[in-house]
LUMTITI-79799 format. One record per residue (C-alpha): residue number from 1; residue in one letter; x, y, z. Coordinates in steps of 0.25 Angstrom, whole numbers, plus 5000, padded with zeros to 4 digits. Example, Ala and Ser with C-alpha at 12.3 -4.5 7.8 and 13.67 -1.06 7.14 Angstrom:
{i 1 | aa A | px 5049 | py 4982 | pz 5031}
{i 2 | aa S | px 5055 | py 4996 | pz 5029}
***
This chain:
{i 1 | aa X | px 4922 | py 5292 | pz 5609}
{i 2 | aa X | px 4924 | py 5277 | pz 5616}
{i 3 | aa X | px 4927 | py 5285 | pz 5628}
{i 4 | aa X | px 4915 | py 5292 | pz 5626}
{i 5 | aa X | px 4906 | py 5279 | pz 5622}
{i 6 | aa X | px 4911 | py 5272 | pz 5634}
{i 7 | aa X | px 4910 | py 5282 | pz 5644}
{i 8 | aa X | px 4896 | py 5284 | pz 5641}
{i 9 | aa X | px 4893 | py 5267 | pz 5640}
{i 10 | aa X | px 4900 | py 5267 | pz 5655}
{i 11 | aa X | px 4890 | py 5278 | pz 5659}
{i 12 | aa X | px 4878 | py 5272 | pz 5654}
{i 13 | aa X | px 4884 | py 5258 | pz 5660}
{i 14 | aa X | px 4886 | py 5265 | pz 5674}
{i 15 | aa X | px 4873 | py 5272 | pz 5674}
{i 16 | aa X | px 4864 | py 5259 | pz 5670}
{i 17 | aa X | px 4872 | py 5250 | pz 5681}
{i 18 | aa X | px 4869 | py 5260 | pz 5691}
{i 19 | aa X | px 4855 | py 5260 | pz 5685}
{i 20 | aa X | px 4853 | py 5247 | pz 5686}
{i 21 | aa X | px 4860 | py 5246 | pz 5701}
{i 22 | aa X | px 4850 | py 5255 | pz 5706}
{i 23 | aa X | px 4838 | py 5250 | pz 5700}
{i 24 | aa X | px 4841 | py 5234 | pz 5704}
{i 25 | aa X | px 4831 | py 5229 | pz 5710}
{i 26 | aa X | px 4835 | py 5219 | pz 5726}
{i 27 | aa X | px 4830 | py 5204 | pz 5721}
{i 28 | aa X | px 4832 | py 5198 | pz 5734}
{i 29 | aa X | px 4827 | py 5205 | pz 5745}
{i 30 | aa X | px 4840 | py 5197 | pz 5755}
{i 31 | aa X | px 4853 | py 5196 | pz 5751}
{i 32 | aa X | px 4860 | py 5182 | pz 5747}
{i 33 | aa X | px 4865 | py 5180 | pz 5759}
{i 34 | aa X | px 4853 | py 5180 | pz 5766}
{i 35 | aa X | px 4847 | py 5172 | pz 5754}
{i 36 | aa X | px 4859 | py 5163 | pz 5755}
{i 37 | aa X | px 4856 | py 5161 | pz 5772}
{i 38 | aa X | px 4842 | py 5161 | pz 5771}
{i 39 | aa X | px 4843 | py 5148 | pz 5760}
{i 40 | aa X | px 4853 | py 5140 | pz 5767}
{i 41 | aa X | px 4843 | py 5141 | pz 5780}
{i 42 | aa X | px 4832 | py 5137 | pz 5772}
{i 43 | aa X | px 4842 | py 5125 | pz 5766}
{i 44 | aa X | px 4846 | py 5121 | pz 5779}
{i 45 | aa X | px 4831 | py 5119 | pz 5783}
{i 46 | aa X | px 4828 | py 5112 | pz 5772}
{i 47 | aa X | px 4840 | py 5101 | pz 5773}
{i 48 | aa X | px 4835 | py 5099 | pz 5787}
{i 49 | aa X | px 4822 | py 5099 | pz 5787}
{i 50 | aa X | px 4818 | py 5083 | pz 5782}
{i 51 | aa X | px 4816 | py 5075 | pz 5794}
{i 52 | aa X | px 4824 | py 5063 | pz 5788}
{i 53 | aa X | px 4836 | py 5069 | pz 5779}
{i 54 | aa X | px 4836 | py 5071 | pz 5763}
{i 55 | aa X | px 4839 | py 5061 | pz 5754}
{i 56 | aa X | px 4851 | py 5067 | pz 5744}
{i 57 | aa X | px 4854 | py 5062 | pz 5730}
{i 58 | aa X | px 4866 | py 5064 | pz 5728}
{i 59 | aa X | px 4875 | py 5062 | pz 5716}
{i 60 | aa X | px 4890 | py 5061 | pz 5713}
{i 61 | aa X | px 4898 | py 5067 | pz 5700}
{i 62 | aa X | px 4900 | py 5076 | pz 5693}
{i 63 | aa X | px 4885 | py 5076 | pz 5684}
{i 64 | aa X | px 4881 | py 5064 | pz 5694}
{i 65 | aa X | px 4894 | py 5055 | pz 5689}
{i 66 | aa X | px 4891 | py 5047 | pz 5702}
{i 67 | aa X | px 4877 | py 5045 | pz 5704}
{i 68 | aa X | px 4867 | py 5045 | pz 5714}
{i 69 | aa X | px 4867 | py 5044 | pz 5729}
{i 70 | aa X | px 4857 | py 5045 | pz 5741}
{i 71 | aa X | px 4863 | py 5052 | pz 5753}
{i 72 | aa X | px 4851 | py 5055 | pz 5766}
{i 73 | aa X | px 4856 | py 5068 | pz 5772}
{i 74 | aa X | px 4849 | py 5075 | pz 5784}
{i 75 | aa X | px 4854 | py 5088 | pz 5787}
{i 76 | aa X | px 4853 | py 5094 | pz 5801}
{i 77 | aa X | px 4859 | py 5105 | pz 5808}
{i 78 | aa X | px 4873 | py 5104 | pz 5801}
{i 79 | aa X | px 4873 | py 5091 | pz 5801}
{i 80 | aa X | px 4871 | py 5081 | pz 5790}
{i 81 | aa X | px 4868 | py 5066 | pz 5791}
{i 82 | aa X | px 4870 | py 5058 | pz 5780}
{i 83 | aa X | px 4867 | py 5044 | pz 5773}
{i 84 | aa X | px 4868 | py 5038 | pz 5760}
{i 85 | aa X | px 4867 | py 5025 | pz 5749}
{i 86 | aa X | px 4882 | py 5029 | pz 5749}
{i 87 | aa X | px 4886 | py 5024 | pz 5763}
{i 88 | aa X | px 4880 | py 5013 | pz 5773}
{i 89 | aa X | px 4867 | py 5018 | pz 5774}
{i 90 | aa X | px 4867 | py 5015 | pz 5789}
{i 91 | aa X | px 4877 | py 5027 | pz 5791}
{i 92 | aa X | px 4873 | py 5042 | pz 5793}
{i 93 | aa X | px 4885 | py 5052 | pz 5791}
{i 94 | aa X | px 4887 | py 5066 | pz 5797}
{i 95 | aa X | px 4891 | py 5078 | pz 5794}
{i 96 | aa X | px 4891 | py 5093 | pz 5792}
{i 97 | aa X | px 4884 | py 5101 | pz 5782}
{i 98 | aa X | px 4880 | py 5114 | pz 5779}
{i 99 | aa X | px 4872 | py 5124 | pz 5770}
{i 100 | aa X | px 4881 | py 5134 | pz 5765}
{i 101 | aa X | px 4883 | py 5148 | pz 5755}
{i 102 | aa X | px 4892 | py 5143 | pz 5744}
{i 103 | aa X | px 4886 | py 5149 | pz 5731}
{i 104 | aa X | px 4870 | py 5146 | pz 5735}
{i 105 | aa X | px 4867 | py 5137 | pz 5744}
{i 106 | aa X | px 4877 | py 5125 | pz 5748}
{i 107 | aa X | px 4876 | py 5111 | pz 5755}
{i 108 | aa X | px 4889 | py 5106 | pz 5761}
{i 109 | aa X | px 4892 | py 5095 | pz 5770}
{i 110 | aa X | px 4905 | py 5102 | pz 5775}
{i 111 | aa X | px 4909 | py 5089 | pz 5784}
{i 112 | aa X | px 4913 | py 5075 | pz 5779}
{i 113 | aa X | px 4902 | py 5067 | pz 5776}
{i 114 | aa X | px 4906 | py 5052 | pz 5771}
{i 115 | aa X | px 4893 | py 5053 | pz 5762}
{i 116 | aa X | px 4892 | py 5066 | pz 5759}
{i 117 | aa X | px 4905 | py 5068 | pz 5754}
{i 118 | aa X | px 4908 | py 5054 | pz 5749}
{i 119 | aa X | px 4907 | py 5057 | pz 5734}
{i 120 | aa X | px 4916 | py 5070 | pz 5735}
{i 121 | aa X | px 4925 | py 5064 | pz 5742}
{i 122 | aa X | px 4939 | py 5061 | pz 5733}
{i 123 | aa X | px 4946 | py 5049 | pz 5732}
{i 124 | aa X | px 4959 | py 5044 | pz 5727}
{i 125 | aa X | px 4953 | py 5043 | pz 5713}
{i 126 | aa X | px 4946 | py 5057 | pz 5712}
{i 127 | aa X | px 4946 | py 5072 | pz 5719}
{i 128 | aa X | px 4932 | py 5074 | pz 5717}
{i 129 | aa X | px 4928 | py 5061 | pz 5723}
{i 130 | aa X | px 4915 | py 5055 | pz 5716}
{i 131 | aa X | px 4911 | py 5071 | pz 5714}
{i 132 | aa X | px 4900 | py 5071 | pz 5726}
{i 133 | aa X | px 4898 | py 5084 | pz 5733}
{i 134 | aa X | px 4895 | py 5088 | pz 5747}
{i 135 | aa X | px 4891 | py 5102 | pz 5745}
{i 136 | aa X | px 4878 | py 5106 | pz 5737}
{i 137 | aa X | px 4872 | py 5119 | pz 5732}
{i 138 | aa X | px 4857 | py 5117 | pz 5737}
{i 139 | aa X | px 4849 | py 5121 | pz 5724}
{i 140 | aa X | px 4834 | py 5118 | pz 5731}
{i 141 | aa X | px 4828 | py 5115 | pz 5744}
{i 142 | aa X | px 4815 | py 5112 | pz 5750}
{i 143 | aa X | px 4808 | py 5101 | pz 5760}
{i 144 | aa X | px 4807 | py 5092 | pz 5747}
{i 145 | aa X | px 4821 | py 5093 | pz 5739}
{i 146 | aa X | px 4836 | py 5100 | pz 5742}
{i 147 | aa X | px 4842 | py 5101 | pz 5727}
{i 148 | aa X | px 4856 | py 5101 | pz 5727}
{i 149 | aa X | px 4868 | py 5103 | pz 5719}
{i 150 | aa X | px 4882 | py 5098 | pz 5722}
{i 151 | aa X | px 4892 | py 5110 | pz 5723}
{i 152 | aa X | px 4904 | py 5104 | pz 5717}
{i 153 | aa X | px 4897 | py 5092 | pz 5707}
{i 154 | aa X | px 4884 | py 5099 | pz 5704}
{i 155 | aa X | px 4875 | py 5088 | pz 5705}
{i 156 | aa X | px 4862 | py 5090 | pz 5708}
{i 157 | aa X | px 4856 | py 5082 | pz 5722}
{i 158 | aa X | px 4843 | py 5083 | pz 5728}
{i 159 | aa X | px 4838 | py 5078 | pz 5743}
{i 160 | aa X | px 4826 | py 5076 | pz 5745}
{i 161 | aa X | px 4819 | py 5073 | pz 5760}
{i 162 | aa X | px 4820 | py 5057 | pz 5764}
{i 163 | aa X | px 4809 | py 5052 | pz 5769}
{i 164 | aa X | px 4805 | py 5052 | pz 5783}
{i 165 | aa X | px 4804 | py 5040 | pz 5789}
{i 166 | aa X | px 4813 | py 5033 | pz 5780}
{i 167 | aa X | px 4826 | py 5029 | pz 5786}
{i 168 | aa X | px 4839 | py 5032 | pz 5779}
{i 169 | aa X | px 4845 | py 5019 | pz 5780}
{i 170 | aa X | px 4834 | py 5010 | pz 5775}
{i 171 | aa X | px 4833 | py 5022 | pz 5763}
{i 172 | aa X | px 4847 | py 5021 | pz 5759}
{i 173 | aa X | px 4846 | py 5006 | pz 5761}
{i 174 | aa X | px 4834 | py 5005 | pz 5750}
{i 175 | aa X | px 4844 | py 5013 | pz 5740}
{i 176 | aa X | px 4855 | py 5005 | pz 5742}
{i 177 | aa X | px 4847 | py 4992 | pz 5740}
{i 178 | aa X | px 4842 | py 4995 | pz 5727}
{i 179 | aa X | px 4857 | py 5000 | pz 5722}
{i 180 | aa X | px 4862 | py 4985 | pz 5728}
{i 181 | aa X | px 4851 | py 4979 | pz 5719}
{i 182 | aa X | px 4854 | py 4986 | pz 5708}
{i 183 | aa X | px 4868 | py 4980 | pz 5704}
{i 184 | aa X | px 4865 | py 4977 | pz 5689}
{i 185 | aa X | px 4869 | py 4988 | pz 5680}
{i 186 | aa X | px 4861 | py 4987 | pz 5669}
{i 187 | aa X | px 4847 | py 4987 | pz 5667}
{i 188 | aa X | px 4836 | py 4989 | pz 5655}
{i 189 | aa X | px 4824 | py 4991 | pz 5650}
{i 190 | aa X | px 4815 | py 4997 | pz 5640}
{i 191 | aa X | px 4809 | py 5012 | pz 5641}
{i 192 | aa X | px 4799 | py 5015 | pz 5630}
{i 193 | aa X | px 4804 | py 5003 | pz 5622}
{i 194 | aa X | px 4818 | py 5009 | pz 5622}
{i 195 | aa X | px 4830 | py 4998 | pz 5629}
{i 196 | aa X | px 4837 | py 5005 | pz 5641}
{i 197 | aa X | px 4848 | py 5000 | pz 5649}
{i 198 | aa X | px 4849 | py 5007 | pz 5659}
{i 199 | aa X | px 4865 | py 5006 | pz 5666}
{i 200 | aa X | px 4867 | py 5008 | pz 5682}
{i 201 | aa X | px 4883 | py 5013 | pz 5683}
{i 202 | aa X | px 4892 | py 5014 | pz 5695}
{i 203 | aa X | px 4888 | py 5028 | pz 5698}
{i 204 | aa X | px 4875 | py 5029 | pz 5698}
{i 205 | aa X | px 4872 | py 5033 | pz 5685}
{i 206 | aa X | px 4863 | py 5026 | pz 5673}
{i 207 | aa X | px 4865 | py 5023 | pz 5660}
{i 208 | aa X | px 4854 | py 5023 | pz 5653}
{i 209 | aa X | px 4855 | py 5018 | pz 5638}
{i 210 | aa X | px 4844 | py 5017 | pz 5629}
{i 211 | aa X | px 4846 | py 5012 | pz 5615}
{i 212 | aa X | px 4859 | py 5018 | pz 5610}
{i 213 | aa X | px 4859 | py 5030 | pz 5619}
{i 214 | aa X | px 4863 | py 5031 | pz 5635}
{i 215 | aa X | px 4864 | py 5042 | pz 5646}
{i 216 | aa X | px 4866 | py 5041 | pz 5661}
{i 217 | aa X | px 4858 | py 5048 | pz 5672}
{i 218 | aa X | px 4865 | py 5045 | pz 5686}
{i 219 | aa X | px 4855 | py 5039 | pz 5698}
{i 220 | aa X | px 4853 | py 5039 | pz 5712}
{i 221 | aa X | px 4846 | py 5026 | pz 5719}
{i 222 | aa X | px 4833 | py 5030 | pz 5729}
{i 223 | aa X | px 4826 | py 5018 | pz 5735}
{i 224 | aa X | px 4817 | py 5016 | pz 5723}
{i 225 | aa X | px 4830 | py 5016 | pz 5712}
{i 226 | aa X | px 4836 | py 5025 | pz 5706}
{i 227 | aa X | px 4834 | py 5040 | pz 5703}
{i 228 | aa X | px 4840 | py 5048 | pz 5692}
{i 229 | aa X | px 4848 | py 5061 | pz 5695}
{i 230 | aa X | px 4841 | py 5067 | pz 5682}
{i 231 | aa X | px 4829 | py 5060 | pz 5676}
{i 232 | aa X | px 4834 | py 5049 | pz 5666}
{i 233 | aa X | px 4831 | py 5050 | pz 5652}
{i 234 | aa X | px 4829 | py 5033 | pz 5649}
{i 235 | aa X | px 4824 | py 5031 | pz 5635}
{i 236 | aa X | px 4817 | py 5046 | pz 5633}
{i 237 | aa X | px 4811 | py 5045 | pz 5647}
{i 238 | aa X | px 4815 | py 5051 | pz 5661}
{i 239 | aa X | px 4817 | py 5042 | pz 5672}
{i 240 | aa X | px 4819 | py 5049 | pz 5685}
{i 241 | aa X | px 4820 | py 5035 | pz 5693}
{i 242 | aa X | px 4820 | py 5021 | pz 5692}
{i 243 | aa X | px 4815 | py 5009 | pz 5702}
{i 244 | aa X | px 4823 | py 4999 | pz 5705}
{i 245 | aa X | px 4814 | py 4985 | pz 5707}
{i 246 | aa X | px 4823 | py 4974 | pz 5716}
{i 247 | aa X | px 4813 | py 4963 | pz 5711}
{i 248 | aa X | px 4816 | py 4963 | pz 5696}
{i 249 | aa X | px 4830 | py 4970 | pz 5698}
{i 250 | aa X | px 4824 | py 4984 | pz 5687}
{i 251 | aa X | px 4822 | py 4998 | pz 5688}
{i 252 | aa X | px 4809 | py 5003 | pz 5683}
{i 253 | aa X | px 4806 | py 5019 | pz 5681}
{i 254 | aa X | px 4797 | py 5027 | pz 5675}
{i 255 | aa X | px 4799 | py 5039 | pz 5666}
{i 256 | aa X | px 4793 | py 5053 | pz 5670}
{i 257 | aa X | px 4784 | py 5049 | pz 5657}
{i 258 | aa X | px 4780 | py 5039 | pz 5665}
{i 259 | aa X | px 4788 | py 5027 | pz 5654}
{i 260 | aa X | px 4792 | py 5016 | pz 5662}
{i 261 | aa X | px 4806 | py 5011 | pz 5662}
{i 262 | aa X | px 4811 | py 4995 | pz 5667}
{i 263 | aa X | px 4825 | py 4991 | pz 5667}
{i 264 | aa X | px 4831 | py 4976 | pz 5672}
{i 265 | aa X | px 4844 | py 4973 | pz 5674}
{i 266 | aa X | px 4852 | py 4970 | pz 5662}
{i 267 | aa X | px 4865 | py 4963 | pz 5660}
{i 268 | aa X | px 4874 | py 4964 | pz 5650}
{i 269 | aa X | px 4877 | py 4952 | pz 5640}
{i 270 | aa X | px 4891 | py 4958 | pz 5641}
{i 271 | aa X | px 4893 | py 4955 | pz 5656}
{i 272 | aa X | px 4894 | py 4940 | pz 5656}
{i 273 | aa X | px 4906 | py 4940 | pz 5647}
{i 274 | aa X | px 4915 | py 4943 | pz 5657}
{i 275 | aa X | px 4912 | py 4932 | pz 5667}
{i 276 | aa X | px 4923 | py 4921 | pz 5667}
{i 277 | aa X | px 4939 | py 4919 | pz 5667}
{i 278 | aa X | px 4948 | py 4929 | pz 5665}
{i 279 | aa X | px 4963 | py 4933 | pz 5663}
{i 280 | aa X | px 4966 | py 4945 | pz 5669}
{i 281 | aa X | px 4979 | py 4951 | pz 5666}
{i 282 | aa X | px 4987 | py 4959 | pz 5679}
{i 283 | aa X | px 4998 | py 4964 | pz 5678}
{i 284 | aa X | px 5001 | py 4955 | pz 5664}
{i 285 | aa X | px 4998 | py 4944 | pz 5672}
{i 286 | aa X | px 4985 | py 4935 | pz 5669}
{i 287 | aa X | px 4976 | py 4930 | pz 5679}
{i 288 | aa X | px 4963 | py 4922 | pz 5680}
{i 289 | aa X | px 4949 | py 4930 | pz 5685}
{i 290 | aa X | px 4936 | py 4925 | pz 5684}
{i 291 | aa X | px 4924 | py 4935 | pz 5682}
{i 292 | aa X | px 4909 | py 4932 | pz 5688}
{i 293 | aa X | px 4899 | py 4939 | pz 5689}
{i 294 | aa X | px 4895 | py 4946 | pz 5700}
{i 295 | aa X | px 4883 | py 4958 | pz 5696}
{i 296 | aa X | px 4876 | py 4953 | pz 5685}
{i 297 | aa X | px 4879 | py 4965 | pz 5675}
{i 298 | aa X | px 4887 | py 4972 | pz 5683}
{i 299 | aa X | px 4900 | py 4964 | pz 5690}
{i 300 | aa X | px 4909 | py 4953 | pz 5690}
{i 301 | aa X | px 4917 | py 4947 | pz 5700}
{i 302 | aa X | px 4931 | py 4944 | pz 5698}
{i 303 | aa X | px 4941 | py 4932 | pz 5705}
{i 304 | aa X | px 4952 | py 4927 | pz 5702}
{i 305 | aa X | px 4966 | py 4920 | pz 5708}
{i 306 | aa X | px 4972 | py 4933 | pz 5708}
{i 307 | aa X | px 4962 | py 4942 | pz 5714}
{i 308 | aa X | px 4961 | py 4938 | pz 5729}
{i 309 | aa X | px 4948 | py 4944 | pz 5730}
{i 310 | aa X | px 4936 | py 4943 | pz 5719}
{i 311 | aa X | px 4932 | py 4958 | pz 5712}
{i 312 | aa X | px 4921 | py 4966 | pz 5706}
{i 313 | aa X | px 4923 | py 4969 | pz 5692}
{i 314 | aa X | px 4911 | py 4979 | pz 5687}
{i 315 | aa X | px 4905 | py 4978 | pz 5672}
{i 316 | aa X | px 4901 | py 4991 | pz 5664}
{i 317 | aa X | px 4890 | py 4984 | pz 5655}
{i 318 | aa X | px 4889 | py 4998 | pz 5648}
{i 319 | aa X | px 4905 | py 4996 | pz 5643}
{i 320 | aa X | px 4906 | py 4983 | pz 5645}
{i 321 | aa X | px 4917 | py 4985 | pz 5654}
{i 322 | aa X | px 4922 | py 4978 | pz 5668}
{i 323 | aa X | px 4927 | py 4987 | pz 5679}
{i 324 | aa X | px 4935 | py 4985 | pz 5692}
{i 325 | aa X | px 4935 | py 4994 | pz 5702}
{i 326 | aa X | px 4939 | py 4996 | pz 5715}
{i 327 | aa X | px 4931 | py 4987 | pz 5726}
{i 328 | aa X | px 4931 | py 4979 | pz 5737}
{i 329 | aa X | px 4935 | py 4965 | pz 5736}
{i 330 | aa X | px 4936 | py 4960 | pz 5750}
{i 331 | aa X | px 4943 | py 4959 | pz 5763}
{i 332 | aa X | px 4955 | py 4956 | pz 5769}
{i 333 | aa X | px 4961 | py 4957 | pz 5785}
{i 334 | aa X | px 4948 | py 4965 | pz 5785}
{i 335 | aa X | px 4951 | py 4976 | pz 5777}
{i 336 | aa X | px 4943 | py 4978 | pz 5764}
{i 337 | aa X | px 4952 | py 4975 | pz 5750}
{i 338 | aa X | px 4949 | py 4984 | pz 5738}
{i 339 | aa X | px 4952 | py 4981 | pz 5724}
{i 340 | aa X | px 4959 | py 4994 | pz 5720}
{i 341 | aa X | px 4961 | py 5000 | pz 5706}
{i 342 | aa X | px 4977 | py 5005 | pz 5705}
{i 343 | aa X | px 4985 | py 5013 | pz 5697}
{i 344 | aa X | px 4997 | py 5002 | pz 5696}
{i 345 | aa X | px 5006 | py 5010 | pz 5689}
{i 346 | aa X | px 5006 | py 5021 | pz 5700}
{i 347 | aa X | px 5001 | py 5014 | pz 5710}
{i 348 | aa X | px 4990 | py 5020 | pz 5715}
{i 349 | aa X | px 4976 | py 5014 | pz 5720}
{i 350 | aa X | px 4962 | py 5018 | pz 5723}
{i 351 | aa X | px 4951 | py 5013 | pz 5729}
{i 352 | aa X | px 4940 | py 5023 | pz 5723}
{i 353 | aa X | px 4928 | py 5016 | pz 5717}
{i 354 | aa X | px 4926 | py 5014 | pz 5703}
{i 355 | aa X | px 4941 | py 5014 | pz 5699}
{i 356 | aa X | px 4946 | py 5004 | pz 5692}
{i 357 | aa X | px 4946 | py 4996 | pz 5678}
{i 358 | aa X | px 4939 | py 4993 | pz 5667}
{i 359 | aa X | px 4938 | py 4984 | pz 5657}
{i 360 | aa X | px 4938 | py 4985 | pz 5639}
{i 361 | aa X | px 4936 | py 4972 | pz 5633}
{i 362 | aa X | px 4948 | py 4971 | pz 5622}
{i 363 | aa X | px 4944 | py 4957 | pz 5616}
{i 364 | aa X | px 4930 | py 4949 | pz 5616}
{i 365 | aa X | px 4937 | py 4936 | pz 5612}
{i 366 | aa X | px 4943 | py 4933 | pz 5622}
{i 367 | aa X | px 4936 | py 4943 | pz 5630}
{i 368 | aa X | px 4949 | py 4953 | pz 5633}
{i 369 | aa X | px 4946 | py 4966 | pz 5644}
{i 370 | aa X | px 4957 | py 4976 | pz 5647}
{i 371 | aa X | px 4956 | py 4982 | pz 5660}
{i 372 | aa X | px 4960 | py 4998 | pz 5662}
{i 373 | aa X | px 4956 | py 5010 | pz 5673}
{i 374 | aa X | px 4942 | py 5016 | pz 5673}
{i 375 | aa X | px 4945 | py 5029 | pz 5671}
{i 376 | aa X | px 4939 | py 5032 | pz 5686}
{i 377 | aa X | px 4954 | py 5035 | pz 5694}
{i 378 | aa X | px 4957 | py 5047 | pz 5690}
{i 379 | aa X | px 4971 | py 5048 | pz 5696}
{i 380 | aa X | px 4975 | py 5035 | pz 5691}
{i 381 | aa X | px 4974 | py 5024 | pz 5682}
{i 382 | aa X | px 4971 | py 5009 | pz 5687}
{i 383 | aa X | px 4978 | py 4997 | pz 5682}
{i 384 | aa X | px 4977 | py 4988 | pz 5693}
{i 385 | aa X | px 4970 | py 4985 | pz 5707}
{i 386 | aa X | px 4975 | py 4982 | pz 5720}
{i 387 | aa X | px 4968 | py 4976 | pz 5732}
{i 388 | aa X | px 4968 | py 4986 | pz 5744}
{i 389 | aa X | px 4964 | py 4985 | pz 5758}
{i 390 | aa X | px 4955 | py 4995 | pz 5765}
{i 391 | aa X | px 4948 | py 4996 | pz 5780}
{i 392 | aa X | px 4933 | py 4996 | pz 5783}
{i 393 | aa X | px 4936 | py 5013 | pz 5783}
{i 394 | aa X | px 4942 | py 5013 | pz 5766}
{i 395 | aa X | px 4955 | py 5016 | pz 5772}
{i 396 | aa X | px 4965 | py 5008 | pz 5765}
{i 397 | aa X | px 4975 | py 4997 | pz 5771}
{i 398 | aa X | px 4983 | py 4993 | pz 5759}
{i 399 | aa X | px 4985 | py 4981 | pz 5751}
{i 400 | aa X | px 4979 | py 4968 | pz 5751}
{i 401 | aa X | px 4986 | py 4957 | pz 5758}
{i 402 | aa X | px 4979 | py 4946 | pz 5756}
{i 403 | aa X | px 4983 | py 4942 | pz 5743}
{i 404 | aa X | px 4986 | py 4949 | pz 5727}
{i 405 | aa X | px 4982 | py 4964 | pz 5730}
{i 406 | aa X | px 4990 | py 4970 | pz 5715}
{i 407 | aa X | px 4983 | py 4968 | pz 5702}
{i 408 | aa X | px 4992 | py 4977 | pz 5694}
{i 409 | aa X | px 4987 | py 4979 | pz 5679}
{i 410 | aa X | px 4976 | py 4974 | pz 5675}
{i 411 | aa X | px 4976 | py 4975 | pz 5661}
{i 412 | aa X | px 4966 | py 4963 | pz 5654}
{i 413 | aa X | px 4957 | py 4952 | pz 5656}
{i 414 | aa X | px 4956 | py 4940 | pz 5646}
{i 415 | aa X | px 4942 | py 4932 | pz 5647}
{i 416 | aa X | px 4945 | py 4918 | pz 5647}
{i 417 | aa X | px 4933 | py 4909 | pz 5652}
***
């Protein structure tokens, strides 16, 4: 009988497939191939067609972990030209791209470009780089907009056309002037009554706090300020931009409800504490540092007899913490010298940027801060710095000569003036 049942149920299963094969009616009248051809024409039209390139916002990281940045990009025959807030805004770098079939329509900048590719690229302290991609799916385009989506990161980028007459130097020149004025980290204000403090991190991303709650959008600079990546809620209203004001050192914006929102620089109570004399223990061994200021709010800078060169040490208002990192310190024989973060215990170093240390205050009285890695070297753990010499081209030359290059172990600092 169940032979029966399903020889009859495959019957009826075979005669309505055929059924339906036959009565299916063609939806496209080309195939996708030519589909696929005729859309990667039209694409390549488009990328060409504005007289002075496109102005690309592109962001890093895996759900925009790194922020916001403005590359200019002019596409011609193969070749691409392109600029950014990234590099010196004077150099234009070259190379190859290409619209290609990979799953719907692709983007790829199949030759090294140093900007292009610089956020892919990977370093000693991760494989994936600062998560950037160079290939994109095109989701849109027309004369007014190219919507794009990175192939391996996802984030989503748009171009829009650069103006015509405006030069790419002195566009790239206004963005960088605004970030270079913008070195306070916090800022507040009031929207609808409501305290916001609005915080400015590394990566270009915001925290925006109101009250007791907080969230992060990440941002881009344009020459007006900054533009959100999605519109940010701040205190039940949507912010898409804000403008910076050089006079009176605020960003102003208003809500697409047309509510106004103003925020001044803000530093915290909390900073000052640290400026004055400290032990520093290296290596169990104590030694003298003095902390000044150096960004109100945001840094401080750090001598001492057994440092040879003064160094930066950044300060996290929302943790309260203080961070060394890798940086320049100076010059030596005319080669540049690095503070680097290191791995004493193995013996490693790396030179990758925002690597380092950071601070937990273990006693107020006397002020106590244990020192221990940042979480940001994945392969290894830093304990210790070295000073390392590099070339005008990043290529590194070796140790410092010049003096004390080994901070082995830098466990605590005691405040004692």
């Amino acid at each position: 009988m169940k032979k029966i049942i399903y020889s009859i149920l495959f019957l009826f299963v075979a005669f309505g497939f055929q059924s339906c094969v036959n009565e299916e009616k063609e939806v496209f009248d080309k195939s996708a191939s030519v589909r696929m051809s005729e859309a990667l024409a039209n694409y390549s039209k488009v990328l060409q067609s504005p007289k002075n390139g496109w102005r690309l916002r592109y962001y890093a990281g895996a759900d925009y972990a790194y922020g916001g940045y403005n590359m200019i990009i002019s596409f011609a025959d193969g070749k691409a030209n392109v600029a950014s807030e990234i590099a010196d805004t004077k150099d234009i770098y070259h190379s190859s791209y290409d619209l290609i079939s990979n799953q719907g329509p692709v983007l790829t900048f199949d030759t090294f470009n140093p900007v292009m590719h610089f956020f892919g690229t990977p370093s000693d302290s991760s494989l994936d780089g600062y998560q950037g991609d160079y290939e994109f799916v095109v989701m849109s385009a027309s004369a007014d907009s190219v919507v794009l989506k990175g192939k391996k990161w996802g984030n989503k980028m748009i171009m829009t056309p650069m103006p015509e007459k405006t030069e790419w130097k002195s566009y790239l020149d206004s963005i960088v002037k605004i970030q270079s004025e913008n070195v306070y980290p916090d800022y507040v204000g009031k929207v609808d009554s409501k305290d916001v403090k609005l915080s400015f991190t590394e990566n270009h991303s915001m925290d925006i706090a109101v009250g007791s709650s907080s969230s992060s959008n990440s941002y881009i600079y344009s020459t007006k300020g900054i533009e959100f990546n999605v519109p940010a809620d701040i205190a039940g209203h949507v912010f898409k931009t804000l403008e910076w004001s050089s006079a009176d050192t605020t960003f102003v914006g208003t809500a697409a409800d047309g509510t106004k929102g103003s925020f001044k620089i803000y530093i915290s109570p909390e900073f000052k504490k640290y400026i004055g004399i400290w032990n520093v223990t290296i290596n169990n061994v104590i030694y003298s540092a003095t902390v000044a200021q150096d960004v109100p709010g945001k840094s401080f800078k750090v001598t001492g007899p057994k440092f040879p060169f003064p160094f930066i040490a950044e300060y996290n208002s929302i943790d309260d913490k203080v961070s060394v990192l890798t940086q320049e310190v100076g010059t030596f024989n005319g080669n540049i010298v690095k503070l680097c973060p290191w791995d004493a215990s193995v013996g490693y170093l790396t030179w990758s940027d925002g690597i380092g240390m950071e601070s937990t205050i273990t006693s107020k009285s006397p002020l106590t801060l244990t020192f221990a890695d940042n979480g940001r070297w994945s392969s290894y753990t830093v304990s210790s710095y070295l000073l390392y010499m590099f070339d005008s081209a990043g290529n590194r030359i070796g140790a410092y000569t010049g003096g004390t290059y080994r901070f082995p172990f830098v466990t605590k600092a005691v405040k004692v003036q």
